[in-house]
N, C-alpha and C positions, 0 to 999 in steps of 0.2 A: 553592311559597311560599303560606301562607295571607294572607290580609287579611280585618281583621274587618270586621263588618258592622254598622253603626251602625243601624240600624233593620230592620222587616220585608220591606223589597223584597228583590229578587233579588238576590246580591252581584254587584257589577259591579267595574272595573278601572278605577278615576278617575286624571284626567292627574295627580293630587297624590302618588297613588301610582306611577305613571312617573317624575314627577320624585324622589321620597324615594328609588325602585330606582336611578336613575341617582346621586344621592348617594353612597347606602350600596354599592354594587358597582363603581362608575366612578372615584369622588372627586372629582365635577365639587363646586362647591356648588351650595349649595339655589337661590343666582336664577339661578346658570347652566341648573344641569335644568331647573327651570321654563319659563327664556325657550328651553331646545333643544324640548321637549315643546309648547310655544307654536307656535313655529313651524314644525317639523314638520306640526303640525295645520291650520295654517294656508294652508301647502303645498300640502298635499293637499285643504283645502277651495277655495283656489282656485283649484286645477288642475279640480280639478269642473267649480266655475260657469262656467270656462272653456270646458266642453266636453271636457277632457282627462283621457281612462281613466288610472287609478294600477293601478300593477300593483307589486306588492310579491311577490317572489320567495320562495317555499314559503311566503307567508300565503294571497294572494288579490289578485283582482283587485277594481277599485271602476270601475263605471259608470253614466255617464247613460243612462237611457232617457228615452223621450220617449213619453209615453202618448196616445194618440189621446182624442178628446172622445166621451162617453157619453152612454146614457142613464141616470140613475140614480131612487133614490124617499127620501122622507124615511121614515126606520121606526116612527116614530112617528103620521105620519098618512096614510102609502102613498100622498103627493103624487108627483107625478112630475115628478122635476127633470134639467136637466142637468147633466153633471161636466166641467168645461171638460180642456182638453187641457194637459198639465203635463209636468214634466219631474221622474223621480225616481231617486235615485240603487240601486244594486242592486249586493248584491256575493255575491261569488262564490268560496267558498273552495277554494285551489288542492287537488292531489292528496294533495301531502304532509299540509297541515294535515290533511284528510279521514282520512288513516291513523291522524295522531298521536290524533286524536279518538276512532276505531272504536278501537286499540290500549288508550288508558287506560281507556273504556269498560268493554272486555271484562276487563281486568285489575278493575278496581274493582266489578265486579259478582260477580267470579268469589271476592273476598275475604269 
């Protein structure tokens, strides 16, 4: 499915357009897709902040890490600062996504 692209960034897959697919192919309506895509997202964000891995089955996995404290430098005037210890989220696509990516790849380059 194409979706157009409203300016020069990279095209992305906005929740607006989750919610219009879940419309047009489900027949939910427009506030229901919206408030399922809401909270779906919501879900999964605060399963995160929780501390709790989301594993979504042939997408991928979504984790916290927890990054230890550094040293860093500003690169502008090569100060040397530190980078406190944080916590970031990292995700990990399963095996299958990995195929379906390499598969359309090599078909689309091969046209």
């Amino acid at each position: 499915m194409d979706f157009p692209v409203g300016s020069l960034e990279t095209p992305a897959l906005t929740k607006a357009q989750l919610a219009e697919l879940l419309f047009v192919q489900i027949g939910l309506n427009k506030r229901e897709s919206k408030d399922m895509i809401d909270s779906f997202f919501d879900l999964v964000a605060q399963s995160l902040v929780d501390g709790t891995d989301v594993k979504i089955s042939g997408f991928g996995n979504f984790q916290i890490r927890t990054k230890a404290p550094r040293p860093g430098r500003n690169p502008r005037t090569g100060e040397a600062i530190p980078i406190q210890a944080r916590r970031v989220v990292t995700f990990h696509a399963s095996h299958k996504l990995k195929e379906q990516i390499q598969d359309d790849g090599e078909s689309s380059v091969a046209d």
